[in-house]
N, C-alpha and C positions, 0 to 999 in steps of 0.2 A: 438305542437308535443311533445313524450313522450319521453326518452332516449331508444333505442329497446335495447332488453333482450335476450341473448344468450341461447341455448336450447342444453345443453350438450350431455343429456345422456336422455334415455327413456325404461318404462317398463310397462308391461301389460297383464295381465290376463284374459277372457270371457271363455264363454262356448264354444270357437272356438280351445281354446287349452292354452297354459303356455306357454306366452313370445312373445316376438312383430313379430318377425320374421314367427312365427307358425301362428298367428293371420294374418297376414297382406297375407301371402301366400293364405290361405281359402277366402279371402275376393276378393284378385284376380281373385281367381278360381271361385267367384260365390255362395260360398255354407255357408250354414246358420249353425249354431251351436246349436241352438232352438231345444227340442226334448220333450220327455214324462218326466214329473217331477217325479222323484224320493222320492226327499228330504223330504215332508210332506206326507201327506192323503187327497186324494180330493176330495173323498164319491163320488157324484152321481154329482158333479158342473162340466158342460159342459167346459168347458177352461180344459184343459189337459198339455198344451206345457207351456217351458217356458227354462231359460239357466244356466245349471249346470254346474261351472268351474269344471276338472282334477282336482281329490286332488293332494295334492304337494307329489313329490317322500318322502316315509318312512327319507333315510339319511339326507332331506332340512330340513324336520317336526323336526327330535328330536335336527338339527344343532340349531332351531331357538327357540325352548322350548316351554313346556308345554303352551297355550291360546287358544283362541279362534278361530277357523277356520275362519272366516271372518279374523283375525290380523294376523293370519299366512300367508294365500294369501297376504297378502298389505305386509309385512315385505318382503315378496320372491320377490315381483313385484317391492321394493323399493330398494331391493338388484340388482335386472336386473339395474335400472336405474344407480344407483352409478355403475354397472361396465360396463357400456353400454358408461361414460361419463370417464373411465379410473378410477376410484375410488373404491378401496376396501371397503371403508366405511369414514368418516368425520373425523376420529380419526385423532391427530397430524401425521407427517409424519417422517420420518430419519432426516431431514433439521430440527427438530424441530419447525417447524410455528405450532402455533397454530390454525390451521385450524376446531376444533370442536367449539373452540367462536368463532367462524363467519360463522356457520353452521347453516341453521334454517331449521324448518322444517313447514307446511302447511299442512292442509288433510281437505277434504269438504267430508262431509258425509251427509246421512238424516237419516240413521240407526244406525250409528255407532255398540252398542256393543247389538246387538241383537238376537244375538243366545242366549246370558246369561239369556237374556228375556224373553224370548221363556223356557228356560228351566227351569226356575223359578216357571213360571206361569203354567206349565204342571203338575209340582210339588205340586204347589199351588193347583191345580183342583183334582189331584189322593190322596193327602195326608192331604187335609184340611189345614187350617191360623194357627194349632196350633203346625202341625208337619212340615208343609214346611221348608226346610233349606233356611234360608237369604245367606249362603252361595254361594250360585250359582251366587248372583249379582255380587260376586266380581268382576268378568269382566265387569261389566255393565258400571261404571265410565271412562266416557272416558279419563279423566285427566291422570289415571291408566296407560292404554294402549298406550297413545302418549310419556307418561314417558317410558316407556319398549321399545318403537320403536324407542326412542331418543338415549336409552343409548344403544340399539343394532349398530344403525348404529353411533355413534359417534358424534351426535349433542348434542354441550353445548349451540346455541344460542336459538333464539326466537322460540317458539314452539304455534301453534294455530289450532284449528279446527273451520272452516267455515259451518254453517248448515243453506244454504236457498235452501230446497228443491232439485230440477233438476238441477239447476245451480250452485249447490256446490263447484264440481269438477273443473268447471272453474273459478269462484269467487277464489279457493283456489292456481290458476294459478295468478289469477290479485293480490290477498295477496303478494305472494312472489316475484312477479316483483317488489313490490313497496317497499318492504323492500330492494331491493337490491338497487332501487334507492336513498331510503333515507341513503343509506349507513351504515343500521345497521344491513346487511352481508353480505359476500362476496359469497355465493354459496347459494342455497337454494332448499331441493326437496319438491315439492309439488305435494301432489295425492288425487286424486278421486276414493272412494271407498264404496259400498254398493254387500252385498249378496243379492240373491233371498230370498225371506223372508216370511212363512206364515202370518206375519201379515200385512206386504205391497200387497201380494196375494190376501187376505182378503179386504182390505181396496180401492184395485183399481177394486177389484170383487163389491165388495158394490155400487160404483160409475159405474157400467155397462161400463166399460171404459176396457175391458180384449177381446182379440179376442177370438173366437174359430176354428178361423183356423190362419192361415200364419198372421203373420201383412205387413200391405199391405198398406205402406204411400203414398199419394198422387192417390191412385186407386177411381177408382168407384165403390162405394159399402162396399168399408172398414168400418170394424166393430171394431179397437181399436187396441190397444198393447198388445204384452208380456216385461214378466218381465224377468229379466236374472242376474246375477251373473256378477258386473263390477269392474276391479283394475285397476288402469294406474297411472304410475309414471314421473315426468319431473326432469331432475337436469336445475335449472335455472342458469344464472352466468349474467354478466357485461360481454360484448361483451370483455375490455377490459383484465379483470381479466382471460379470456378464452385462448384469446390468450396469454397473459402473461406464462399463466400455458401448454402449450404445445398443447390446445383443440382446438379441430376443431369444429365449430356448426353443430350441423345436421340441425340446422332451428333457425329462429330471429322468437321471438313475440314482431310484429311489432306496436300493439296496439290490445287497447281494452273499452271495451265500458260498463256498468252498468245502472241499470233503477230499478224502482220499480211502477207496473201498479196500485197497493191501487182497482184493480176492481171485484175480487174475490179471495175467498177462494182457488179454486178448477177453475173455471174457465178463458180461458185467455180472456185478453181484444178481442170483437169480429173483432176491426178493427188494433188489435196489435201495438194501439199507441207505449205502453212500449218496444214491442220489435223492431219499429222502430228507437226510442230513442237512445237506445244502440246499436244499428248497427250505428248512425250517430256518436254518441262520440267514438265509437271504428273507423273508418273512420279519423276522425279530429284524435284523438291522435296519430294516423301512419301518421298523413300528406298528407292521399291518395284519392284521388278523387273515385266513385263508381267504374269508369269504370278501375280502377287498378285490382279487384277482379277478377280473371279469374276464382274460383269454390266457390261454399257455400257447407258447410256440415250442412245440417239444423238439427233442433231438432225434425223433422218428427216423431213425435208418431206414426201418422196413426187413430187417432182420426179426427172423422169431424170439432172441434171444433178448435180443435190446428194447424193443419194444414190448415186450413180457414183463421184462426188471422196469423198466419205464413205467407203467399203466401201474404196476405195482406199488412203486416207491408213492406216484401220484395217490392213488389211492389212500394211501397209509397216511399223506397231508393233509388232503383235500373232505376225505369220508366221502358221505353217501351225495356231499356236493357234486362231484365230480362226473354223473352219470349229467348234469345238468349245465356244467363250466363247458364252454369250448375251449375245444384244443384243435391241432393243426402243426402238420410240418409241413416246412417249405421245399425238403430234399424233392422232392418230384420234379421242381423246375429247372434246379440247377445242378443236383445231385448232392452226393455230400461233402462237400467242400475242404474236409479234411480242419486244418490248424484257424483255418478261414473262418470256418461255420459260427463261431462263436458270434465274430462280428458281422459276419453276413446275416445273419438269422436278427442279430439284434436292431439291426437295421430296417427289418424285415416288421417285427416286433414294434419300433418305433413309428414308422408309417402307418402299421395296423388303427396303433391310438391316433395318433393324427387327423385319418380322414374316418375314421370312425368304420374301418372295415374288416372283418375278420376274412383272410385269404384260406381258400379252400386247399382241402387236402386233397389233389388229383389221385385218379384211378382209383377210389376207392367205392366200389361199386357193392361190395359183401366185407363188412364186417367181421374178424374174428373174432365168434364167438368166445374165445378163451379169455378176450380181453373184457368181458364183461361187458355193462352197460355203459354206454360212453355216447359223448359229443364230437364226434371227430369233423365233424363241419366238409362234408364233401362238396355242400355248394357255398360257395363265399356269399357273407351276407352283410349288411349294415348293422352295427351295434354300438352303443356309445361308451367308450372303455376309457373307463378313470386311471384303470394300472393293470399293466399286463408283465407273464414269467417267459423269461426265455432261458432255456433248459441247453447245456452241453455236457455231455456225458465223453469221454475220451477213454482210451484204451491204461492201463494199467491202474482205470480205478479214478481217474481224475474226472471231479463232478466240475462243473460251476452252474449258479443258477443267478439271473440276473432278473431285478424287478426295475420296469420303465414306467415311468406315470406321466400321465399328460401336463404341459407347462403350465 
């Protein structure tokens, strides 16, 4: 077993609205956030939808300075978490403790500074290699950007960004648990964050993996994902440092679990060894037998291929429990978040235990049959959850599997 990890404070952004409370309320209700993309040009490509967060009100935008709209959302949703956990920001305090050296900070991306990119190369293609401005990259460095988010919010300790694809956001949840274990800091926010992106657009367009209507996980007939716009912040602590400091948890991360399947690029392993792997070490490191888990928040693409290796891997944990455990993804609402999803979902996953409610899995009207007998919970219902799994599956093989249990 692992020392559990106090979960202070939380924030979060999708195309559902700005801030957990906005989010979590639509997600109750039912209703998806997913709409007609704005952002790019889609010419004549059938795929239309996808999830554009709320720009940040004009007063948050000029409080937090001139960057990049991807930095700006994650700065505002990091800002929710710090005051969501009682904290204005990591800066020392009145008491004078140095609390900024023992501040660290984490973020799991797969995009990171990508609008800069995008605007670079647009530049690149209208004005030719000889006038384009290098200019534009300067946001591109992420090193950059985690420095200006550091010294916004008041972190002088370790600072790290996590990039394995899908399961970023939660890898950069398991980062900062372990720093707090190894005790080289006392608080730690870690987030998961990717924009909607023409060249991830692009790139999961290529790969026929994009729906053209609803994404529709675990249905019959389902034709793929959309992509959406994800920010989610956690403030982590030492259970004991929590209470020391006047904090209540909203929720313990009770364990957690890692894998790497080596079985493709692009696709998952077909019988999900890897993401059984990491569901059993996430399991052992909480100490908790399968039948502890009363919901899963799975990585539900809604692809036949991921959800196939998914049901399967679940299966091979869970046994003949499984046709009777609820499960549920949250992709419907906001799509899939990409390097985001880890923490968005886990946030997701934390509110579930909290008010005692399992969020349905939209558009799921017919079952596939392939996937056996299952709880996929199409209509959200009340349930009292002592510990729930939240599942991220990522492209070249990267699992993470994360267990929250109630405070």
């Amino acid at each position: 077993m692992i020392e559990p990890i106090a979960i202070t404070g939380i924030g979060m952004t999708t195309c559902l609205g700005l801030g957990v409370e906005e989010n979590w309320r639509r997600i109750r209700e039912g209703v998806t956030g997913l709409g007609p993309i704005t952002r790019f040009e889609l010419g004549d490509y059938p795929v239309r939808l996808g999830g554009e967060a709320p720009a940040l009100p004009p007063d948050l935008a000029s409080e937090l300075g001139p960057a990049a709209p991807e930095v700006l959302q994650l700065a505002a949703t990091c800002r929710e978490a710090c005051r969501s956990a009682g904290l204005e920001s990591f800066a020392d305090g009145d008491d004078g403790l140095p609390r900024g050296e023992r501040a660290a900070l984490v973020l799991g991306s797969s995009l990171a500074g990508s609008s800069t990119g995008e605007a670079f190369f647009g530049e690149y293609l209208a004005r030719g290699p000889q006038d384009a401005s290098f200019a534009a990259l300067e946001g591109y460095y992420v090193e950059t950007q985690i420095d200006r988010l550091a010294r916004l919010l008041g972190v002088r300790g370790p600072t790290a960004l996590v990039s394995n694809a899908c399961a970023a956001g939660a890898s950069a949840i398991v980062r900062g648990a372990q720093l707090l274990r190894a005790r080289r800091a006392d608080v730690v926010l870690a987030a998961g964050y990717d924009p909607l992106s023409i060249f991830t657009f692009a790139g999961f367009g290529s790969l026929m993996a994009l729906a053209q209507g609803a994404t529709r996980p675990f249905a019959r007939g389902r034709d793929g994902m959309l992509l959406g716009d994800g920010y989610a912040a956690l403030v982590l602590e030492r259970v004991e440092t929590a209470l020391e400091s006047g904090r209540s948890p909203l929720g313990i991360l009770a364990g957690h679990g890692e894998s790497a399947d080596s079985h493709h690029l692009t696709h998952p392993h077909p019988q999900g060894g890897g993401a059984a792997l990491a569901m059993r070490r996430a399991l052992e490191s909480a100490g908790m037998a399968p039948d502890a888990i009363d919901y899963i928040n799975c990585h539900g693409t809604a692809t036949r291929a991921n959800d196939l290796s998914e049901v399967r891997a679940l299966r091979e944990v869970f046994g003949g429990r499984l046709s009777k455990l609820p499960i549920s993804s949250s992709k419907p609402y906001f799509g899939h978040t990409l390097g985001g999803a880890g923490a968005v979902e886990a946030v997701v996953t934390l509110l579930a235990i909290r008010d005692g409610f399992i969020p349905p899995t939209l558009h799921l009207d017919d079952l596939d049959p392939e996937l056996g007998e299952l709880d996929p919970t199409p209509v959200g219902r009340d349930a009292s959850l002592r510990a729930a799994m939240s599942n991220s599956f990522g492209f070249g093989g990267s699992n993470t599997s994360l267990i929250l249990a109630r405070a």
